[in-house]
FIGU-699910 format. One line per 10 residues: number of its first residue (from 1); their letters; for each residue x, y, z of C-alpha. Coordinates in steps of 0.25 Angstrom, whole numbers, plus 5000, padded with zeros to 4 digits. Layout:
BEGIN
NUM	a	X/Y/Z ~ ...
// end
This chain:
BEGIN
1	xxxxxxxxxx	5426/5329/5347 ~ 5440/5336/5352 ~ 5440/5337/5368 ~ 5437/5349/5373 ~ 5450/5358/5379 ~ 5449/5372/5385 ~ 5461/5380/5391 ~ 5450/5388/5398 ~ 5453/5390/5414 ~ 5437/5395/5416
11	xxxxxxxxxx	5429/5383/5418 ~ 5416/5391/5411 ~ 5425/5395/5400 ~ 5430/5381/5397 ~ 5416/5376/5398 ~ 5412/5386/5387 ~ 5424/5381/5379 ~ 5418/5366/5380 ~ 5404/5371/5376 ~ 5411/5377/5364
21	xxxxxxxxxx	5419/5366/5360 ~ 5407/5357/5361 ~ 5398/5367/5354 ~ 5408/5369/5342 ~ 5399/5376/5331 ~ 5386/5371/5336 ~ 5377/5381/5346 ~ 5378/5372/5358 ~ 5384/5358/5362 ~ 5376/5348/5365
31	xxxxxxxxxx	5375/5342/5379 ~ 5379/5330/5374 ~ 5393/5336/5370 ~ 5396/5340/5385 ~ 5406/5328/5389 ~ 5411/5330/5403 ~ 5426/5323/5399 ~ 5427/5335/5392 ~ 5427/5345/5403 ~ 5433/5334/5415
41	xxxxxxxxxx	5434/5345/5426 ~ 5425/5355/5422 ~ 5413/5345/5422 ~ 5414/5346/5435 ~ 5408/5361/5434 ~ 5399/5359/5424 ~ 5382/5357/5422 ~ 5375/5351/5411 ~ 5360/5354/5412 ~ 5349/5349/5401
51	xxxxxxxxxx	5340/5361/5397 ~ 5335/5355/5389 ~ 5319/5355/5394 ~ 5313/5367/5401 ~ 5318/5373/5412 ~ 5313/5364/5423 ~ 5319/5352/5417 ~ 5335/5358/5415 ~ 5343/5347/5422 ~ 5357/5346/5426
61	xxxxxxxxxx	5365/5335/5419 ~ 5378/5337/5425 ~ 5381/5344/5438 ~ 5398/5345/5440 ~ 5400/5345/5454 ~ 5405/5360/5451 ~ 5393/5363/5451 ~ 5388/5361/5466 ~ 5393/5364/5479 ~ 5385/5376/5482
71	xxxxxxxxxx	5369/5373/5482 ~ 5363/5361/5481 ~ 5370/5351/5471 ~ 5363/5349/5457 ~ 5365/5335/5452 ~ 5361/5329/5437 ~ 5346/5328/5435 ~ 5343/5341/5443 ~ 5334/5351/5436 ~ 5342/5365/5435
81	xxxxxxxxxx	5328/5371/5440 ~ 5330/5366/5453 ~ 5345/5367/5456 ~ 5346/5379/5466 ~ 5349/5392/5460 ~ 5359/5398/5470 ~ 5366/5385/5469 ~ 5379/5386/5461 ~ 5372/5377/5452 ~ 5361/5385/5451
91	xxxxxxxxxx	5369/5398/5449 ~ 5377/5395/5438 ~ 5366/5388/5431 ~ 5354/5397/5433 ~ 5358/5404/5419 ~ 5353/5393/5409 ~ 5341/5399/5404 ~ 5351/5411/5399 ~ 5359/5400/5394 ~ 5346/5394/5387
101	xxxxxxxxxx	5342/5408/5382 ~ 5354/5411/5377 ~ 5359/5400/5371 ~ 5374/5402/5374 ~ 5384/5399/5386 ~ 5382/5409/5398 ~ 5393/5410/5408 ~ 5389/5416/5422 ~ 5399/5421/5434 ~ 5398/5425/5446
111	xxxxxxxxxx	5399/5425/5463 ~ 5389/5421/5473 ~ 5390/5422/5489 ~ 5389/5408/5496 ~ 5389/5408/5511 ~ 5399/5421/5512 ~ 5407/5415/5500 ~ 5410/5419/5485 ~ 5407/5408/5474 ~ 5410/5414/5461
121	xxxxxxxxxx	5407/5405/5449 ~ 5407/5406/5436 ~ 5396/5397/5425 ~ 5393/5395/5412 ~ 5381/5388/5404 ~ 5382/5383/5391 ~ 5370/5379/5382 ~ 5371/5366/5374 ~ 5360/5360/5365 ~ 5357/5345/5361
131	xxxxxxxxxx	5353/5350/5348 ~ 5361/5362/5346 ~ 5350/5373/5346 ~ 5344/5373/5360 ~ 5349/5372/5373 ~ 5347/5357/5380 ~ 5358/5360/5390 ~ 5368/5369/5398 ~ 5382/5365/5401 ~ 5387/5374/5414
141	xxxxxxxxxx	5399/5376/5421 ~ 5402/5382/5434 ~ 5414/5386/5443 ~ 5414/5393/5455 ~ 5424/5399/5466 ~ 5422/5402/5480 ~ 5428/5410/5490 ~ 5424/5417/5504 ~ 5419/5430/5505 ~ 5429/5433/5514
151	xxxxxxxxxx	5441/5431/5502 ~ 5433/5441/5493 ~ 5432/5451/5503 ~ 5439/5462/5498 ~ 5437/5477/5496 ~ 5425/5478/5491 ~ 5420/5470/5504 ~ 5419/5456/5498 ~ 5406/5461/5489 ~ 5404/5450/5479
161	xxxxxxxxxx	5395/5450/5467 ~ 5385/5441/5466 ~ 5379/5434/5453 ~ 5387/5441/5446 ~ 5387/5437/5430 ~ 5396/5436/5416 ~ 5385/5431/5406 ~ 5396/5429/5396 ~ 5398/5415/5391 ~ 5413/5420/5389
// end
């Protein structure tokens, strides 16, 4: 197979062009196809999860370190049922049942408060199949910034949104 080579500076946009190149004219990659030498820094902010059972039994596979920090750290072997939902984590996984309807990448974006401070972030999940007609797992990635309330203060007052979403995959 040819190695994987994006000039994207997004990190959910070049996860969507991995998830592409690995998908060529099939439906969906196969979890097995996901090699982390392809992606050596973005790895780092990336989730697998097996979805392959119902929804009591999803489990994380891989956990980058990108990924905690805020909340409780989720750690390979953890069901997705009981990671904490206002965790980041939590927040930029708790759309895979759309994922799993829809059966196409979903990319979310957003800001949420955290202790008077701004964290925006910006995810997408990406459905892969280990026999190219259902989904078995999720590929994610996830990136965030922070910054203090007291920087975005401007004049509208420092009003921020919250949850705010882009259900687009592009």
């Amino acid at each position: 197979m040819p190695q994987f080579v994006s000039n994207e500076r997004r990190l959910v946009l070049r996860i969507l062009d991995y998830w592409e190149f690995l998908r060529g004219e099939r439906r969906f990659p196969s979890p097995d196809d996901v090699n982390p030498t392809n992606l050596p820094e973005d790895w780092l902010n990336c989730v697998l999860i097996d979805t392959s059972g119902p929804q009591e039994a999803w489990e994380f596979r891989h956990v980058g370190e990108g990924y905690n920090g805020l909340g409780p750290a989720v750690a390979p072997g953890v069901k997705w049922i009981s990671s904490e939902k206002d965790s980041f984590t939590g927040l930029t996984t708790s759309y895979i049942p759309k994922v799993l309807e829809r059966s196409i990448p979903v990319s979310i974006s957003g800001e949420i408060e955290r202790g008077g401070d701004c964290i925006r972030y910006r995810s997408i999940l990406l459905p892969l199949s280990a026999d190219g007609e259902q989904v078995t797992a999720i590929l994610g990635a996830a990136n965030r910034s922070e910054q203090a309330a007291h920087e975005l203060a401007g004049a509208d007052g420092g009003a921020m949104a919250s949850g705010t979403t882009d259900r687009s995959s592009r």
